[in-house]
C-alpha positions in Angstrom: 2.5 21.2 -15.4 4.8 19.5 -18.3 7.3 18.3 -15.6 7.9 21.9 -14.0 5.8 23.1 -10.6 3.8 25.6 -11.1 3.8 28.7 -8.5 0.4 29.7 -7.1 -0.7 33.1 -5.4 -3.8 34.5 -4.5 -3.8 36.8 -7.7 -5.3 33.8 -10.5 -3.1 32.9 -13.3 -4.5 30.9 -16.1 -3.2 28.0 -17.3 -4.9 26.2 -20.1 -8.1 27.8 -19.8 -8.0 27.0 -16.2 -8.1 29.6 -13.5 -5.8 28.6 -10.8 -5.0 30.4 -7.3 -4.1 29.8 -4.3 -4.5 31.7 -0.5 -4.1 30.1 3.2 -7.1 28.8 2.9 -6.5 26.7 0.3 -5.9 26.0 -3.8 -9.1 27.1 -6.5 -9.3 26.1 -9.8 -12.0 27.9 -11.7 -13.0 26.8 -15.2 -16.4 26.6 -17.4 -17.5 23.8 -19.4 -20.7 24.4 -21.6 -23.7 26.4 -19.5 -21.7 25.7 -16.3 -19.1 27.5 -14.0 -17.1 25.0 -12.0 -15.2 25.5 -8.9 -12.7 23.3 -7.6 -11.2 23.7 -4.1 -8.8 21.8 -2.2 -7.4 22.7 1.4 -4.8 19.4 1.2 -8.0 17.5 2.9 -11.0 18.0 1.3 -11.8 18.8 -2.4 -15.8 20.6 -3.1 -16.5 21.1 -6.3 -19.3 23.6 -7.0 -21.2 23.8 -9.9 -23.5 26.7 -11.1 -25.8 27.4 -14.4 -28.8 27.9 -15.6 -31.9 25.8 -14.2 -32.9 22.0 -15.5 -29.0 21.8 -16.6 -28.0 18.5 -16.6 -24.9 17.0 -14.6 -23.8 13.7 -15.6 -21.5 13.0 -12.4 -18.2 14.4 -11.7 -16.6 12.0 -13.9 -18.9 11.3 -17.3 -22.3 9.0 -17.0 -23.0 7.9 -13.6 -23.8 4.7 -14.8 -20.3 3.9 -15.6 -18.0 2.1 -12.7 -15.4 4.5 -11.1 -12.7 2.0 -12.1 -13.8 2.4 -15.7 -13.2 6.1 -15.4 -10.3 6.2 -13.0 -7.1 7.6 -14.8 -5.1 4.3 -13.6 -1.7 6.8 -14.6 -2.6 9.0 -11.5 -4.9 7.0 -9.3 -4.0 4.7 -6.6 -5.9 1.0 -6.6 -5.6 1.5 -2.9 -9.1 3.5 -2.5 -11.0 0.5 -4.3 -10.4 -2.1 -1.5 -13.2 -1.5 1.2 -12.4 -2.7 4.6 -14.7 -3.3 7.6 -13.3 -1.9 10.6 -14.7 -2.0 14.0 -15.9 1.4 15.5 -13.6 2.5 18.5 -15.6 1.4 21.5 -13.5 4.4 23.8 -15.2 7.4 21.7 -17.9 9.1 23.5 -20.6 9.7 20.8 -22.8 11.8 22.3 -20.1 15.2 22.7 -19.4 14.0 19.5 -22.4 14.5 18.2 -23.3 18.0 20.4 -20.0 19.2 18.4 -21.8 17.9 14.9 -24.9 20.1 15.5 -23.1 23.2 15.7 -23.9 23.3 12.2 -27.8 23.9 13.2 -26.6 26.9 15.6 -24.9 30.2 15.1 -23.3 31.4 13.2 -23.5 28.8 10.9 -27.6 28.6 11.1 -27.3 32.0 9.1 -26.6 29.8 6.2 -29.0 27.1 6.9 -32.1 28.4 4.5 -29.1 28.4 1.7 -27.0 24.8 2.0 -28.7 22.0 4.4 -26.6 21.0 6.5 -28.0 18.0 7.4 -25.7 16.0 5.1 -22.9 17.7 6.8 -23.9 17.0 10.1 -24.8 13.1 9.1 -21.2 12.8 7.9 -19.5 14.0 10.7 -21.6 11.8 13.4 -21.3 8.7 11.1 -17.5 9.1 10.8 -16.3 10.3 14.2 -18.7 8.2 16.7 -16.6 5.5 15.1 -13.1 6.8 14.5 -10.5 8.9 16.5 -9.8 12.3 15.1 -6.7 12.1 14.8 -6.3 14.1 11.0 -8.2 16.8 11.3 -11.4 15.5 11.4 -12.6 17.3 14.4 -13.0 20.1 12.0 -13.1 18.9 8.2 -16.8 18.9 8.4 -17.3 22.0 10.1 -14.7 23.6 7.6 -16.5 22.1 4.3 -19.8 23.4 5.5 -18.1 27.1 6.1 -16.5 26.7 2.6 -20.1 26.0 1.0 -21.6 29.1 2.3 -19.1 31.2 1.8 -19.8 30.6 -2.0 -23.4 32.0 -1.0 -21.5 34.8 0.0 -22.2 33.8 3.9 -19.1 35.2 6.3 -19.9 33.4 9.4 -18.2 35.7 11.7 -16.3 34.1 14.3 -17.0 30.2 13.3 -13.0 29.9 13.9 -13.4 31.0 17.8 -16.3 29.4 18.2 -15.4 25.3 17.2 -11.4 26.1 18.1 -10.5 25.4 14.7 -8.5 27.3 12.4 -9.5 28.3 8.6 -6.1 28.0 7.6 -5.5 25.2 5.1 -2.4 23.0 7.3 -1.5 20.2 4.7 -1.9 21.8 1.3 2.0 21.9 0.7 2.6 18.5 1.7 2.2 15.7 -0.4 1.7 12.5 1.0 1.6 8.8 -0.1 -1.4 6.7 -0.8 -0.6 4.5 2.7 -0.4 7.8 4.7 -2.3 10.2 5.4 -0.9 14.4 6.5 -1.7 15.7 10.0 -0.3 18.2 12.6 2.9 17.0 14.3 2.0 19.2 17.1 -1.2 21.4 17.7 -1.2 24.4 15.9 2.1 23.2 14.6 4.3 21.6 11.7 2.6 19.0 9.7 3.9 15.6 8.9 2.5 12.2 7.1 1.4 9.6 9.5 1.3 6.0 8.5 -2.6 4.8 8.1 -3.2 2.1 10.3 -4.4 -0.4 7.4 -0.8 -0.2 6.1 1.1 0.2 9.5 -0.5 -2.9 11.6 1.7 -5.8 9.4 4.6 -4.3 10.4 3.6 -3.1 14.3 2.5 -6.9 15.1 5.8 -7.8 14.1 7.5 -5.0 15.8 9.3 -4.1 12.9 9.8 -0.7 10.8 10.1 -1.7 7.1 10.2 -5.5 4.9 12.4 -8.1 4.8 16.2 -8.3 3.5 16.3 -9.0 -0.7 19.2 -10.7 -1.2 20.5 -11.7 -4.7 24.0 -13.4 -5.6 25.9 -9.7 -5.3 23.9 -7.4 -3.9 21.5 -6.8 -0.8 18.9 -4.3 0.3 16.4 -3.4 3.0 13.4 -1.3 2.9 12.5 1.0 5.5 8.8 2.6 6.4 9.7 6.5 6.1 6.5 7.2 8.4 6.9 4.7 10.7 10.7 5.8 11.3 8.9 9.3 11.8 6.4 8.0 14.4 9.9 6.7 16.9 11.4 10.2 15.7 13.8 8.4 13.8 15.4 11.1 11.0 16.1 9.0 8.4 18.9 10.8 6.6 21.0 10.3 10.3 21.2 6.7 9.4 24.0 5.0 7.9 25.5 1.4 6.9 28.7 0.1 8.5 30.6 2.6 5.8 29.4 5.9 6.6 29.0 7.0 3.3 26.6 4.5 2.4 22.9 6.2 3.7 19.5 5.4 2.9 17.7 6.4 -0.7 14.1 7.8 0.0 11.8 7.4 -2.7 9.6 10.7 -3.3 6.3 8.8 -4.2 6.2 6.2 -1.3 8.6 7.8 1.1 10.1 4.5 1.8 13.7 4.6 2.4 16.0 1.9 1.2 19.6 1.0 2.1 21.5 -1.5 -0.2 25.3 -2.8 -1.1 26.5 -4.3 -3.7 29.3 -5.7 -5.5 31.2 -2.3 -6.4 30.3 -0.7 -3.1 30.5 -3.3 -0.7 29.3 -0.4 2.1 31.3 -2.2 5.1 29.5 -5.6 4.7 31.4 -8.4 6.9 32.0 -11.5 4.6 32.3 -15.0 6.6 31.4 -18.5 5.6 30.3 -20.7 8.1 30.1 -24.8 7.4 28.8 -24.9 3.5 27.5 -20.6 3.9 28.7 -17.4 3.0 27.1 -14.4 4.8 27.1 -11.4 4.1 26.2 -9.1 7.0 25.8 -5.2 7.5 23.7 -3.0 9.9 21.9 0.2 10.1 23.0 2.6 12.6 22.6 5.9 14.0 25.4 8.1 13.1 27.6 8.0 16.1 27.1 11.6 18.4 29.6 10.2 21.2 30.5 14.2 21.8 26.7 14.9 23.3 26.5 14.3 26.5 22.8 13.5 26.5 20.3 12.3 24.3 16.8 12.0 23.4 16.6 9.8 20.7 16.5 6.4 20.7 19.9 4.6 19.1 19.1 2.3 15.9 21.1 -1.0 15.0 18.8 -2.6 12.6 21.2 -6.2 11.7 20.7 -7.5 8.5 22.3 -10.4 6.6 22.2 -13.0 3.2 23.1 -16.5 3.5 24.1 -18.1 0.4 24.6 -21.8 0.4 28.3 -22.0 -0.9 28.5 -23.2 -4.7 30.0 -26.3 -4.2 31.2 -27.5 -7.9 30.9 -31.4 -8.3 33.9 -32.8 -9.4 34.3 -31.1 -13.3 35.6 -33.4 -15.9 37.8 -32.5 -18.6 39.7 -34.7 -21.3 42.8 -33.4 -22.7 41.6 -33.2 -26.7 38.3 -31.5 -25.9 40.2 -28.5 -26.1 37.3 -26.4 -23.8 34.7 -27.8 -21.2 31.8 -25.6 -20.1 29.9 -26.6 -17.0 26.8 -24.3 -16.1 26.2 -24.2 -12.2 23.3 -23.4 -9.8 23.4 -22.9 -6.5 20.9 -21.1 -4.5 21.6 -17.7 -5.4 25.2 -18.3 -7.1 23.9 -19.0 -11.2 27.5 -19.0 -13.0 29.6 -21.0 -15.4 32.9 -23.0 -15.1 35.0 -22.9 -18.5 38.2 -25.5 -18.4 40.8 -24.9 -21.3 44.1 -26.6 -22.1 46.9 -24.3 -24.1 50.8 -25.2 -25.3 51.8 -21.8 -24.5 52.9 -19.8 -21.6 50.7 -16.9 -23.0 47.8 -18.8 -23.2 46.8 -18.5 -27.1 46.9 -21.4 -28.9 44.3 -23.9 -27.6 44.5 -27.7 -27.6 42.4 -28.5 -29.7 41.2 -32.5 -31.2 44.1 -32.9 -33.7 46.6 -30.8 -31.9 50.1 -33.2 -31.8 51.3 -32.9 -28.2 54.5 -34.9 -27.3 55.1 -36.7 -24.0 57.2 -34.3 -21.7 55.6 -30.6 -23.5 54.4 -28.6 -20.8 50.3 -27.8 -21.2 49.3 -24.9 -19.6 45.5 -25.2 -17.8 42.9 -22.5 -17.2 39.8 -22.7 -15.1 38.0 -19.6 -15.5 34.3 -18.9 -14.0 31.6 -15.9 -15.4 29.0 -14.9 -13.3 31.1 -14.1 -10.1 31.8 -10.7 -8.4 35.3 -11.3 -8.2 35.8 -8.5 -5.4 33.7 -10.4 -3.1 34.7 -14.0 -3.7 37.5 -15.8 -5.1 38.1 -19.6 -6.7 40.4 -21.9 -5.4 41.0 -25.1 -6.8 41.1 -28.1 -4.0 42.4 -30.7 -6.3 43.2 -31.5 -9.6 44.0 -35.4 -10.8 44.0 -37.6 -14.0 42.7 -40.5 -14.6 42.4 -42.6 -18.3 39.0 -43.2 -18.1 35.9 -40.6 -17.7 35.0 -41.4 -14.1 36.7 -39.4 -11.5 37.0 -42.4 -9.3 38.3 -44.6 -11.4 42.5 -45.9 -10.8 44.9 -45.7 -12.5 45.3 -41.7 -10.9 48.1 -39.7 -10.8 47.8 -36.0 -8.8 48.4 -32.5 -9.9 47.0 -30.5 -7.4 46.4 -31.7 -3.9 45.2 -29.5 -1.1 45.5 -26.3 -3.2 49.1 -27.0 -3.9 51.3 -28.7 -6.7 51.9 -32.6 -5.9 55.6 -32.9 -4.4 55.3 -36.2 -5.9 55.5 -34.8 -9.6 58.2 -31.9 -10.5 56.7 -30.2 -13.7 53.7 -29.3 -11.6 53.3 -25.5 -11.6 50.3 -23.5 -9.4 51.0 -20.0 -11.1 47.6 -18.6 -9.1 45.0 -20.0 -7.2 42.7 -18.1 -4.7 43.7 -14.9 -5.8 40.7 -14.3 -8.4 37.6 -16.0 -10.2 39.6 -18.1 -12.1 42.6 -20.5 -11.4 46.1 -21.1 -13.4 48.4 -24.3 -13.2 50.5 -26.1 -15.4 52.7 -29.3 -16.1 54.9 -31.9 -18.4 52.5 -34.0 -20.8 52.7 -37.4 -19.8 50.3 -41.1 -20.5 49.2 -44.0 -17.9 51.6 -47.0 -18.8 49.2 -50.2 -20.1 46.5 -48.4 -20.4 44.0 -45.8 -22.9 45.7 -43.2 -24.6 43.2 -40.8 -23.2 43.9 -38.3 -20.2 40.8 -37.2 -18.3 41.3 -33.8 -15.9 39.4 -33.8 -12.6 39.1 -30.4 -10.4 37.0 -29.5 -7.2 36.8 -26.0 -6.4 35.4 -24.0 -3.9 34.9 -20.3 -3.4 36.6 -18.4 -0.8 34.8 -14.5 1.1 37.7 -12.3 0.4 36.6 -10.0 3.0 38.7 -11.6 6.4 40.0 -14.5 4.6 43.7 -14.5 3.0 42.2 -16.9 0.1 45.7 -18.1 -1.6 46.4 -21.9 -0.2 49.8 -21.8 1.9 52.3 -24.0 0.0 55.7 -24.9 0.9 57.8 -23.6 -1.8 60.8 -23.5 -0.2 60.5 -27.4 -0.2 59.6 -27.3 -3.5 62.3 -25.3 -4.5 64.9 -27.5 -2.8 
């Protein structure tokens, strides 16, 4: 009530004109409404709602005018959709139908016939045969009818002495402190026993012909996660809290509504996830795995490795033009997953301030300073290196004359004022060099740089250049 749980007892407390209580049997709500006295019971598997007044009252349904859908007046806040899709399902062949139906008619003998002049319970008895000649009692159903039929005339002030010995069944209520999802249902984990949610089978059949136990991997450019069935891990005895990702600290989240329990990394937890590329790929790769009880010397539970990966095509950048005077170039790229943009920027200072811009006078010989930064990257995951840089005097990369700056990830031998001051260590790259023109031809100088990206994880990123060479 107003976000806080409210404690029940068998001694009624009222709450908003409601009278609410609650015994082993099951929760009440008492309430009147007009002429009428409602009562509301639930035992966690069946609700009855009992109504009482005066003669020739009328009832307009338990919702408001009957001739209204449900849909119309289904709260769609609190309700599930799931109960409005029908499904046909065919009746289980195995059930034999006629002890099933011996155990409906117990209703017509004692002691329940005591009640019979009072509540008729062939309604009851209908109910029961229709639904179990078809379908395996497996949630209680062996004695939900029996139960609602005992609740009914106990409002008639009928005891039924020893109903409880007599069907094997038990007047306790053994789900009404366990709140289930709308794909389960609640049952007893062992006769007599603890209770738990099962799976329903409408839900649980897409993943068992597939013989998995929850959806498929979403990946997205930083960040991965899988999605685990909470009652399906129950059905193999699977405690989900005992499960972990490569890094140990990294378990799975369950969700209190759906009970589905989801285990994800990202960029500022990487959890353990194994970085390689392979051919034009980078995958990331992580499993789920028991927590590891080498010190037992037996067990009973089955050991889970669930694998589970992202490939990413690697963002291959087309060659990216630049021309000296343009000051900045932005290139947006898309790549599969990888949605980021390349910035290219030319400064005359070592502190990398004063842009070169249109107008700017630069002198043949003056060192130019070159940044190509990238946005959109999870820098502690990947890094840029830059392949190749050259110039050219016209706007085509392929066009001659050329001269190289950069080649293989290293400064050209060929050209002395060639500086790499860092490559491969982040998302962006540094480099610089003398100013300098083609001889005969335009005044122009158009940059050219291929880059790649480079899984830090395993990889040693930085291109190996021969500096002692260099400095010789």
């Amino acid at each position: 009530l107003d976000d806080s749980t409210l404690t029940l007892s068998s001694s009624s407390q009222l709450v908003h004109g409601v009278q609410l209580s609650k015994d082993q049997t099951g929760v009440t709500a008492k309430l009147s409404l007009s002429n009428l006295n409602i009562s509301v019971f639930f035992d966690g598997n069946t609700a009855q709602i009992h109504l009482e007044g005066p003669a020739g009252s009328s009832v307009e349904g338990l919702c408001g005018n009957s001739s209204r859908s449900l849909s119309d007046l289904r709260l769609s806040e609190y309700s599930s959709t799931s109960c409005e899709m029908q499904y046909s399902e065919t009746a289980d062949s195995t059930i034999n139908c006629t002890s099933v139906t011996e155990r409906c008619n117990l209703l017509e003998e004692a002691p329940f016939s005591s009640c019979n002049t009072d509540i008729d319970p062939e309604p009851y008895i209908t109910a029961c045969t229709d639904t179990l000649c078809k379908y395996p009692a497996v949630d209680g159903l062996n004695c939900q009818f029996l139960k609602a039929y005992a609740r009914a005339c106990s409002l008639h002030n009928h005891t039924l002495d020893g109903w409880t010995s007599k069907t094997s069944c038990s007047s306790e209520a053994f789900c009404q402190d366990r709140t289930c999802s709308d794909h389960e249902f609640c049952g007893e984990k062992t006769v007599g026993g603890d209770t738990r949610c099962f799976c329903r089978d409408i839900f649980a059949s897409k993943y068992q012909e597939n013989n998995s136990l929850g959806d498929a991997t979403v990946c997205k450019e930083n960040s991965a996660s899988l999605t685990l069935v909470g009652c399906l891990l129950e059905d193999k005895d699977i405690n989900y809290s005992a499960l972990q990702l490569n890094d140990p600290t990294c378990r799975g989240q369950m969700d209190e509504l759906t009970h589905m329990v989801t285990f994800s990394f990202n960029s500022s937890n990487s959890c353990g996830t194994v970085v390689t590329t392979n051919n034009s790929y980078i995958i990331y790769k992580n499993t789920i795995r028991s927590q590891n009880h080498s010190s037992d010397v037996i067990t009973r539970n089955d050991q889970v490795q669930i694998d589970f990966s992202c490939v990413h095509s690697q963002p291959n950048i087309n060659t990216a033009t630049f021309r000296i005077r343009d000051w900045s170039v932005a290139q947006h790229i898309t790549s599969g997953a990888w949605n980021y943009t390349l910035t290219i920027k030319a400064y005359t200072d070592a502190g990398r301030t004063q842009l070169v811009e249109w107008n700017s006078e630069l002198q043949l010989n003056q060192k130019i300073w070159m940044v190509l930064k990238t946005d959109g990257l999870d820098g502690s995951m990947v890094s840029v290196v830059t392949d190749s840089c050259w110039a050219t005097d016209q706007a085509s990369p392929t066009s001659s004359p050329r001269h190289d700056l950069i080649i293989n990830g290293c400064a050209n031998p060929a050209d002395p004022t060639v500086q790499v001051e860092e490559n491969g260590l982040a998302t962006s790259t540094y480099f610089s060099f003398n100013m300098f023109r083609f001889t005969g031809g335009s005044s122009d100088i158009f940059l050219h740089c291929q880059l790649h990206l480079c899984p830090k994880q395993g990889n040693n990123c930085i291109p190996t250049c021969n500096t002692a060479a260099r400095e010789r």
